[in-house]
N, C-alpha and C positions, 0 to 999 in steps of 0.2 A: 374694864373700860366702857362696861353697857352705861355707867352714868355720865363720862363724858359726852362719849353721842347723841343721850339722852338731852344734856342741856345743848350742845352745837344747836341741835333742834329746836328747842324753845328759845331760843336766842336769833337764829335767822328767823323763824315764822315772829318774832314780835318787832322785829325788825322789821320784816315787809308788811307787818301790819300799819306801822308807824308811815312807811314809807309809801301807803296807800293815803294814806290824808293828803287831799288836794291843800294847797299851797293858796294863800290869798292872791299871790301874782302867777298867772298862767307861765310867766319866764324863769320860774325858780324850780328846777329838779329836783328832788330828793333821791339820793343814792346810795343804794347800800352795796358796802364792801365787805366779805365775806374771804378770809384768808383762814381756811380748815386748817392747813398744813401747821401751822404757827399759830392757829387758833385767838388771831385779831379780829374782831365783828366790831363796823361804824356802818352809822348812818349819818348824812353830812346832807348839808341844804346848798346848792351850787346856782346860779342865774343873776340874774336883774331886775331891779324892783324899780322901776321908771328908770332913772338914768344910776341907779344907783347902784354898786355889787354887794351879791349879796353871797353869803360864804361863811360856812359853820359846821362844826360839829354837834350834833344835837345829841347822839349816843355813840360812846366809844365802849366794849367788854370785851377781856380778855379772860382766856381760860387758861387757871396755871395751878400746876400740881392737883389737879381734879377739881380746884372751886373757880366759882365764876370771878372774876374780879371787874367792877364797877367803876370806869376812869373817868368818866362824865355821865352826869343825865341830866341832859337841858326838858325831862319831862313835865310837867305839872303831877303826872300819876303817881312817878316813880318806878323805875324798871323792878327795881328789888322787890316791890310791892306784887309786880305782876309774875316776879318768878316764884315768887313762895306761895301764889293761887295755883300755881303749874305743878305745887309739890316738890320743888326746890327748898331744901331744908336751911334754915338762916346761917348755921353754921358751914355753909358751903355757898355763902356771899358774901364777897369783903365789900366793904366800901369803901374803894381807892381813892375816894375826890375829898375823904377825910384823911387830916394825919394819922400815921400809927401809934399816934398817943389818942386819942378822940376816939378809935375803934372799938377800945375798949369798954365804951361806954354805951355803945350801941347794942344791937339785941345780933347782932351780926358777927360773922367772924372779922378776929382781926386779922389774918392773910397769913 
């Protein structure tokens, strides 16, 4: 189990990484949720941007049967990108936000 705990970890620190970028509107939070137990990790944009709401998920990852799985990334970077610099091997990232026919096509696992 040392490699699950291993990624819980690079999965919350790049999460409060993300979750440190100041926000164009002083009234929009950035929040991360962190559910070890069931192993659900988001970060979500919550406030008000002049009169307007604002409300999103910008990263949703799930960890199932030992790999990371990838339900969104609203990032420009790429999350997968920054886990496989952390030494997170490709074939221990799906890419959920693709179908399971598409996976196959990637350098990634298909789940």
């Amino acid at each position: 189990m040392g490699e699950v705990d291993e990624y819980r970890q690079h999965i919350q620190n790049l999460l409060r990484e993300y979750a440190s970028y100041k926000s164009a509107s002083e009234d929009v939070e950035s929040q991360t949720i962190f559910d070890s137990e069931h192993d659900h990790y988001q970060l979500v944009h919550a406030g008000w941007n002049n009169k307007r709401r604002v409300y999103g998920c910008v990263l949703h990852l799930d960890i199932k049967d030992g790999k990371i799985w990838i339900q969104h990334d609203g990032t420009e970077i790429g999350i997968a990108n920054q886990l496989v610099e952390l030494g997170v091997p490709k074939s221990d990232i799906v890419l959920a936000f693709h179908s399971p026919f598409k996976r196959q096509f990637t350098e990634f696992a298909v789940g």
